[in-house]
N, C-alpha and C positions, 0 to 999 in steps of 0.2 A: 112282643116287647119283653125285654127284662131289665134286672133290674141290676146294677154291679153297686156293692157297699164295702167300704174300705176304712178297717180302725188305724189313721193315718198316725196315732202316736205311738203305738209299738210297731211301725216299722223300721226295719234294721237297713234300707238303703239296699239288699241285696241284686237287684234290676231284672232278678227273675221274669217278675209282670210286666218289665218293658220288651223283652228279650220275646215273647207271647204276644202280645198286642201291642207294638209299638202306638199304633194311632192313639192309645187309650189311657198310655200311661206314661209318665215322663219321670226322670229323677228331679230335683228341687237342686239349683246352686246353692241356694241358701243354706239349706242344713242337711240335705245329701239323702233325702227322703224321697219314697216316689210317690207323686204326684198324680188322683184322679184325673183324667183329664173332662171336663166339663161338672165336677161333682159340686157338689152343694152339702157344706158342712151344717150336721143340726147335733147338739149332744157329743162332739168327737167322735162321728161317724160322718165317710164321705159316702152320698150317694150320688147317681145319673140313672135314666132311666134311656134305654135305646134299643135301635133294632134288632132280631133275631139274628139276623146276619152276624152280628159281632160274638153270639155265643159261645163258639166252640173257641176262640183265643180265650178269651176272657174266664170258660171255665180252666184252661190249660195253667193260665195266670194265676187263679186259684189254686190250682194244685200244685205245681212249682212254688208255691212261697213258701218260706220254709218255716215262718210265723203262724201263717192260717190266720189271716186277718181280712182279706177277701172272702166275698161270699157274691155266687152267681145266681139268682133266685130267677126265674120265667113268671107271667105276670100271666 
C-alpha cells in the first residue's frame, strides 16, 4: 500500500500529475487546480491510501510538479 498526499492550496494548476497518472489526478473547473482523486482533506492536506501498483505514476507525478507539493510515501 501507499500512500499519495497533496498540499492542494499551493497548487499552480500545471497538469503535470495528470499527464503521470491520469486515473489519480484531475484538474478542478472550478478554480483550475488539480484535483486528488479519492483524497480526503484533514488540515490542507489531501490524502488517499491505494495499491502498490499505482506507484511508479504517482512517484513520476511527484517529481514532475514543479511546486513539490506531492509526496509518495510506501506504507
Amino acid at each position: 500500500m501507499i500512500r499519495i498526499i497533496q498540499q492542494r492550496a499551493k497548487c499552480i494548476g500545471c497538469n503535470a500529475c495528470v499527464e503521470a497518472a491520469f486515473y489519480r489526478w484531475r484538474v478542478s473547473r472550478k478554480d483550475g487546480k488539480c484535483t486528488l482523486v479519492g483524497g480526503v482533506e484533514k488540515k490542507g492536506f489531501f490524502q488517499v491510501v491505494v495499491d502498490d501498483h499505482e506507484y511508479e505514476e504517482n512517484v513520476r507525478a511527484a517529481v514532475n510538479c514543479p511546486v513539490k507539493i506531492i509526496q509518495v510515501l510506501k506504507m
